[in-house]
C-alpha positions as CSV (number, residue, x, y, z in Angstrom):
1,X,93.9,128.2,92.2
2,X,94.1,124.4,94.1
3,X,94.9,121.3,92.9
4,X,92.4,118.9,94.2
5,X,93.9,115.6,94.4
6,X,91.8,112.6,94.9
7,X,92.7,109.2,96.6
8,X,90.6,105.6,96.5
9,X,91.3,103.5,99.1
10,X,90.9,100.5,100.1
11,X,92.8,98.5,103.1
12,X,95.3,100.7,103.2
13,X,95.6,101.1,106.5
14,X,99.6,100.3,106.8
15,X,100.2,102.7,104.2
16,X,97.7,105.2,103.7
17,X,100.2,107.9,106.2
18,X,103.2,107.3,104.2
19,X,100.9,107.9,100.5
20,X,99.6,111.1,101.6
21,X,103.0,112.5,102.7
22,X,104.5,111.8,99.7
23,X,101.8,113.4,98.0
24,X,102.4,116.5,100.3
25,X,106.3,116.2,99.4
26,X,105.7,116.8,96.0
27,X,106.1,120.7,94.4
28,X,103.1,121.7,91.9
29,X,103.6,125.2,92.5
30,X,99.8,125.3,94.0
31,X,98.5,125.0,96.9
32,X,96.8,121.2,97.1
33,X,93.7,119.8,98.9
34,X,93.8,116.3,99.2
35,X,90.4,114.0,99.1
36,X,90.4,110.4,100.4
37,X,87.8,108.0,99.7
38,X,87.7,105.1,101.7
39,X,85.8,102.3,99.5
40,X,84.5,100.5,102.9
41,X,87.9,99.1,104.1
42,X,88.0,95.9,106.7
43,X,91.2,96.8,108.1
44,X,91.0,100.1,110.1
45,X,91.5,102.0,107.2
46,X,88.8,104.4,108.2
47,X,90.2,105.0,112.0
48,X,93.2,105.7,110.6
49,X,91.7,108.2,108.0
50,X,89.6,109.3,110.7
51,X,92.1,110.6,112.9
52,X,94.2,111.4,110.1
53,X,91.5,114.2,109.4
54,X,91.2,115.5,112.2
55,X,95.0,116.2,112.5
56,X,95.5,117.6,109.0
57,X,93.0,120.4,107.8
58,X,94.0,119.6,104.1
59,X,92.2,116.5,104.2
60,X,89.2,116.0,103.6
61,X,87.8,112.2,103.9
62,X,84.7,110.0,102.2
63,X,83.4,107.2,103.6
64,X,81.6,104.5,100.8
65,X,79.4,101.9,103.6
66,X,79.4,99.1,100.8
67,X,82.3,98.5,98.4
68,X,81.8,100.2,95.2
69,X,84.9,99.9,93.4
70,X,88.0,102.2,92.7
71,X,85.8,104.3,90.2
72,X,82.9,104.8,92.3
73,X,85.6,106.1,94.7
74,X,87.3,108.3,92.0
75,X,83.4,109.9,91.1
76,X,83.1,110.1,94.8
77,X,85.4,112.2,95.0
């Protein structure tokens, strides 16, 4: 069984690395796939998550091209 774990963001940019290793730090006794949504950040959010998924096969990364909100994010997901 995985845990799917499911992230909005939005202009997170500065702190979206540290966030997903915490997530990753944490013991669920699972294995854990984790889904970012990226509710069309202005601040290179989506570079960041870009190359963040290509680094890191547990990611897996949504892009919203208008803002939608956090639970358009969350159903995105």
């Amino acid at each position: 069984m995985k845990l799917s774990i499911v992230i909005p963001v939005y202009n997170e940019a500065a702190t979206i690395s540290q966030i997903v290793d915490l997530v990753r730090s944490v013991d669920v006794g699972m294995e854990k796939e984790i889904l970012l949504v990226d509710d069309c950040s202005r601040d290179g959010t989506r570079e960041v998550l870009e190359k963040m998924a290509k680094e890191s096969p547990d990611l897996q990364v949504r892009f919203h091209e208008a803002n939608q909100g956090k639970g358009a994010a969350l159903r995105t997901g």
